[in-house]
C-alpha positions as MATLAB code, in Angstrom:
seq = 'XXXXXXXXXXXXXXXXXXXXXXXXXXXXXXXXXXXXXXXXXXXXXXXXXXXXXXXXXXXXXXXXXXXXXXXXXXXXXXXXXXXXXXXXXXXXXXXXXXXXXXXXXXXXXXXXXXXXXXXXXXXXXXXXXXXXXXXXXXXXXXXXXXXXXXXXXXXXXXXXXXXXXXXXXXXXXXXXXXXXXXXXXXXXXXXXXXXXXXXXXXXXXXXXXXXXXXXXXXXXXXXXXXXXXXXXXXXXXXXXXXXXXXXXXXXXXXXXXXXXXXXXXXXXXXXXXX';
ca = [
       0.000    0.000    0.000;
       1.385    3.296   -1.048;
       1.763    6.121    1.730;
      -0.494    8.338   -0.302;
      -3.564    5.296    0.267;
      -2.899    4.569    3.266;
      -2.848    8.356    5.109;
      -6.423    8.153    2.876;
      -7.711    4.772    4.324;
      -6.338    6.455    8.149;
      -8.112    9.629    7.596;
     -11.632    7.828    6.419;
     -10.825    5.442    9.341;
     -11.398    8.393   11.238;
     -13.993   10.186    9.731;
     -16.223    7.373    9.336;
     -17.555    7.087   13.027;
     -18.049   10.370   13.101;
     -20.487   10.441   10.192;
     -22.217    6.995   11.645;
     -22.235    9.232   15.183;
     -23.877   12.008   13.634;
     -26.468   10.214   11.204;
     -27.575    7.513   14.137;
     -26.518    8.925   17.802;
     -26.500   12.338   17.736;
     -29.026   13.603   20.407;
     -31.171   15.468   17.553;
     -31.420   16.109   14.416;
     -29.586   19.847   14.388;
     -26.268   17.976   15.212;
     -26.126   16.585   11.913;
     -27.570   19.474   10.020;
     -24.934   21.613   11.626;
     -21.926   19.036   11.438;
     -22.789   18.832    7.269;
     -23.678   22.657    7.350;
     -19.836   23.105    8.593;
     -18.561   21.164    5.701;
     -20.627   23.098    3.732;
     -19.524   26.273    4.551;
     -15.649   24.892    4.263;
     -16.311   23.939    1.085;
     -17.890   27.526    0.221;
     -14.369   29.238    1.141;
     -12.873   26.468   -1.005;
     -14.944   27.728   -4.158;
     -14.010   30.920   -3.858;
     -10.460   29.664   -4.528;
     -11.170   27.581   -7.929;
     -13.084   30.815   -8.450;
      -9.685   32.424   -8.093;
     -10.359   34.789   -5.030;
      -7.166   36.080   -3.297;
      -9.181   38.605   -0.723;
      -9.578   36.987    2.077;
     -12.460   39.231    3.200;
     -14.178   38.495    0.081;
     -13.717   34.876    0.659;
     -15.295   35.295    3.986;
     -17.487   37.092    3.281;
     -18.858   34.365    0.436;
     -18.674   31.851    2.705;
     -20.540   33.218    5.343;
     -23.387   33.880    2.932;
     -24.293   30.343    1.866;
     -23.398   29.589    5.596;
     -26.643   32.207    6.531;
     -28.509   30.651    3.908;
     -28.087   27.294    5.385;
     -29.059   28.710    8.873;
     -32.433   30.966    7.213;
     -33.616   27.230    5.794;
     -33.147   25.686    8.843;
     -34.407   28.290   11.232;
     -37.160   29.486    9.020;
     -40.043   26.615    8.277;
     -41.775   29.317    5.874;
     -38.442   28.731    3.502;
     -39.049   24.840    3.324;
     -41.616   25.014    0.385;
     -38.769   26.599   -1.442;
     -37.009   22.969   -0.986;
     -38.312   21.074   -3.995;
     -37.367   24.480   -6.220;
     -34.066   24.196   -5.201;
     -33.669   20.131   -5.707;
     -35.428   21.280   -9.308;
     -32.989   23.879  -10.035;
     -30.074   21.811   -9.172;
     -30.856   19.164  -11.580;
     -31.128   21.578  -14.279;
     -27.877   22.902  -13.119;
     -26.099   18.987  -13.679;
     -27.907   18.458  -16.874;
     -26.296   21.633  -18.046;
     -23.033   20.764  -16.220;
     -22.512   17.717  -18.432;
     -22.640   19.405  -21.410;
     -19.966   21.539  -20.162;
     -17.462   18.856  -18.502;
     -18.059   16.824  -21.826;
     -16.917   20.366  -23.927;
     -13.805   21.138  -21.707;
     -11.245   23.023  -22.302;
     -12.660   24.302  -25.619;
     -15.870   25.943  -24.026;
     -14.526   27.465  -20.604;
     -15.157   31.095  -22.153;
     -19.031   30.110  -21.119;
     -18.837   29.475  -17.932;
     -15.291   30.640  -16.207;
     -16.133   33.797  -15.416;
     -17.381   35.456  -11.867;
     -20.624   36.380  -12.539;
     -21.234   32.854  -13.392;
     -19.333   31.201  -10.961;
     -20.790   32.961   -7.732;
     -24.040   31.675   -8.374;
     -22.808   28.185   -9.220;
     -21.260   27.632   -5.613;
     -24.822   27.979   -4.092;
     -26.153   25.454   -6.637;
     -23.188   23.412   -5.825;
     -23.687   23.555   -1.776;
     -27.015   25.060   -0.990;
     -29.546   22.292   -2.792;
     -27.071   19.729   -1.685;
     -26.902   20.683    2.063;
     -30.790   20.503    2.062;
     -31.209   17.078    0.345;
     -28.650   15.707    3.051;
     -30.850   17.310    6.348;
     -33.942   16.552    4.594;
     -33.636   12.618    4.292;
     -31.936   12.703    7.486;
     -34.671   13.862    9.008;
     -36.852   11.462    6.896;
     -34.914    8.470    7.612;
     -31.489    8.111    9.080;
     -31.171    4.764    7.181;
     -31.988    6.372    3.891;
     -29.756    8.922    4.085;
     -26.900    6.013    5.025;
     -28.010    4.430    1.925;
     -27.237    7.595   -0.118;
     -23.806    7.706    1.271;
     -23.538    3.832    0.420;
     -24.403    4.762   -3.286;
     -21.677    7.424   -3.249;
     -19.080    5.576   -1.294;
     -20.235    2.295   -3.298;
     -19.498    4.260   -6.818;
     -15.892    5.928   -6.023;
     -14.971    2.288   -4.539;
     -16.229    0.137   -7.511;
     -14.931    2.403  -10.033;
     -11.059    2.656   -7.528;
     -10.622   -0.735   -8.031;
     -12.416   -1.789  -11.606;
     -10.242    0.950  -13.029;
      -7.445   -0.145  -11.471;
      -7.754   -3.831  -12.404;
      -9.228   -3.288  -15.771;
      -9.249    0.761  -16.855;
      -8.157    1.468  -20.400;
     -10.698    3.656  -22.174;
     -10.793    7.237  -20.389;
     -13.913    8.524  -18.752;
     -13.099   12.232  -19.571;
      -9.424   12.305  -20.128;
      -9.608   16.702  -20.614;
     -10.856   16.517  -16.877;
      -9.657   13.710  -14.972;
      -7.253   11.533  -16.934;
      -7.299    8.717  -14.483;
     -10.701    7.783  -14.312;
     -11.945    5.344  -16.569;
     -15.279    3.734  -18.449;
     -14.909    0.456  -17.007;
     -14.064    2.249  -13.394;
     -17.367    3.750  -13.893;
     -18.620    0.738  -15.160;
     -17.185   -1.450  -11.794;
     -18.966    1.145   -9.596;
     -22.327    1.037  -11.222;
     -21.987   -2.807  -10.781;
     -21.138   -2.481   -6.937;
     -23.932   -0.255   -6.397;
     -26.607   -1.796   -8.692;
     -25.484   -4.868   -6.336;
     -26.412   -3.027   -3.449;
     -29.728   -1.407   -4.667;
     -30.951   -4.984   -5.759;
     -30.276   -5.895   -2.142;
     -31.744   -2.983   -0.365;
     -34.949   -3.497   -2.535;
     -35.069   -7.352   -1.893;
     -34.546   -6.821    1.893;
     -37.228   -3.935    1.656;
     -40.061   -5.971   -0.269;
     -39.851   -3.285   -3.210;
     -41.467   -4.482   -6.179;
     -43.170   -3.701   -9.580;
     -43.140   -0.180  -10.461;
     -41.933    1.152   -7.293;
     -38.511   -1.651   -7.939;
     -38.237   -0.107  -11.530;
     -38.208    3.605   -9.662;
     -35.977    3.019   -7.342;
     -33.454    1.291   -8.958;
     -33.907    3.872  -11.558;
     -33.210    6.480   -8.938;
     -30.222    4.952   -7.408;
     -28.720    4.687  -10.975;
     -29.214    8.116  -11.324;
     -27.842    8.997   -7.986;
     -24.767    7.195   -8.794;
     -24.766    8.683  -12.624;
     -24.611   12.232  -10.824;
     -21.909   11.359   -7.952;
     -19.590   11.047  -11.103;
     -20.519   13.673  -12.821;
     -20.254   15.653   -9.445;
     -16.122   14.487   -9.100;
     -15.971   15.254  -12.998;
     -17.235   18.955  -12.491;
     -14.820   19.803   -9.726;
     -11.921   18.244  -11.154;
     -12.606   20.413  -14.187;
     -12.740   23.595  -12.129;
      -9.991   22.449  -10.181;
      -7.797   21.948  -13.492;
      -8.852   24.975  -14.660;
      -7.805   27.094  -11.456;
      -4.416   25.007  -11.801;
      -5.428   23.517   -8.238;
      -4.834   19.876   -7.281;
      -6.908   19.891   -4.010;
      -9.476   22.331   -3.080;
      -8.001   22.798   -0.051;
      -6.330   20.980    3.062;
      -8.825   19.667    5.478;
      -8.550   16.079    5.200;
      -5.094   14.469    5.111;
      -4.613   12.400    1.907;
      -7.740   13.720    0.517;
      -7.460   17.108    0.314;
     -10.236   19.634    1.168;
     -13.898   19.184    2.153;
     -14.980   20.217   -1.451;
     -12.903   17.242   -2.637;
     -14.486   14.986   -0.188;
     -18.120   15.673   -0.881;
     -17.885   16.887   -4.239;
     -19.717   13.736   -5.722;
     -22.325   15.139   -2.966;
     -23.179   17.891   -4.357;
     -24.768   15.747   -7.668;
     -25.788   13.238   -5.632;
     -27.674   14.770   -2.983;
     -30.507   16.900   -4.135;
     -30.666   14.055   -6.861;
     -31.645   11.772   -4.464;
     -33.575   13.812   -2.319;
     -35.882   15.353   -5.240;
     -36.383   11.561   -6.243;
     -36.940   10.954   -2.799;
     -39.815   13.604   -2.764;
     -41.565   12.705   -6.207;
     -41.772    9.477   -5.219;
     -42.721    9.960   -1.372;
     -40.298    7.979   -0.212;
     -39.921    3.669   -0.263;
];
């Protein structure tokens, strides 16, 4: 085992219980919603560097406005049936955001640009933060399974690539990843979603939607890596930031998140749950 994996296995040795400690034992459900709001609000500063900030103040002061957005939803119930907008308008966001990872470099003239870019970090971390609080407070199993899914698809995909990668994913964006990585994590968490519906007594239509929603989920943690990597490359950044030893900064670590999330979580809602 390299030193680079293994400070990574150490560090999500680490952060692991936490997450289990705030999903399951936390005494209420603000414990989590402020643990992932912190993240959240790391991972706001962080943008502000792909977005090639160098004013601190700025930075801060960025940061602390998705961080009082975060605290208006949670404080302020009248806010929530702005929720399913948000979940909307950050799956219109990915659809568009695949066009533009599949384009790069030749079509960064659209999109790298401030005016753009401000708005895209709230789209990024907002919709996100509330699809994460939202099935937590639905179901703190659910919301385990949508970290499986994630986890599941950047595990698969580790060691398919690994064992059989040769035709590149998006080689512009992230040159390591792979088709048949992608392909070994869809297989890993197909596997699991098969399970979870067998254990669960899913069947007929409501099967064919929820597998079909957990495909999507994992389609959009990918996409999710893809898009950062892209901004990272194009800020000439390697790691959003510093956070987590061995794997980087908290953007980094819940970029595939950020897809994932509100994919879910909309899903999630049209569905009224499983």
């Amino acid at each position: 085992m390299s030193p680079e994996l293994l400070q990574r296995v150490i560090t999500a040795l680490i952060l692991l219980p936490v997450v289990i400690w705030c999903v399951f034992f936390a005494p209420d459900s603000s414990t989590f919603a402020a643990f992932a709001g912190a993240i959240v609000i790391v991972g706001a500063w962080e943008w502000t560097a792909l977005m090639g900030w160098k004013t601190h103040a700025l930075r801060v002061v960025y940061a602390a406005v998705v961080g009082l957005a975060l605290v208006s939803f949670a404080v302020f119930p009248v806010l929530q049936p702005l929720v399913p907008a948000l979940y909307m308008a950050a799956v219109g966001f990915w659809m568009v955001a695949l066009r533009l990872v599949r384009g790069y470099p030749g079509n960064t003239a659209l999109w790298a640009r401030t005016p753009l870019l401000v708005p895209v970090g709230v789209l990024l971390l907002l919709p996100a933060w509330l699809g994460l609080v939202s099935l937590h407070g639905a179901s703190h199993w659910w919301l385990m399974y949508l970290f499986v899914l994630v986890w599941g698809a950047d595990t698969g995909a580790y060691f398919a690539g690994r064992a059989l990668g040769k035709h590149k994913l998006a080689p512009s964006v992230s040159p390591a990843k792979t088709l048949e990585g992608m392909a070994g994590g869809i297989a890993l968490t197909m596997l699991v979603a098969l399970s979870v519906a067998f254990y669960l007594e899913i069947a007929g239509l409501r099967l064919l939607a929820f597998i079909g929603l957990s495909l999507l989920t994992v389609l959009a943690s990918v996409l999710g890596d893809l898009f950062e990597s892209m901004a990272k490359r194009h800020a000439g950044i390697k790691d959003s930031g510093t956070l987590f030893p061995g794997h980087g900064g908290a953007l980094d670590r819940i970029d595939s998140l950020t897809a994932a999330a509100p994919v879910f979580a909309m899903g999630w809602w049209l569905a009224g749950g499983f």
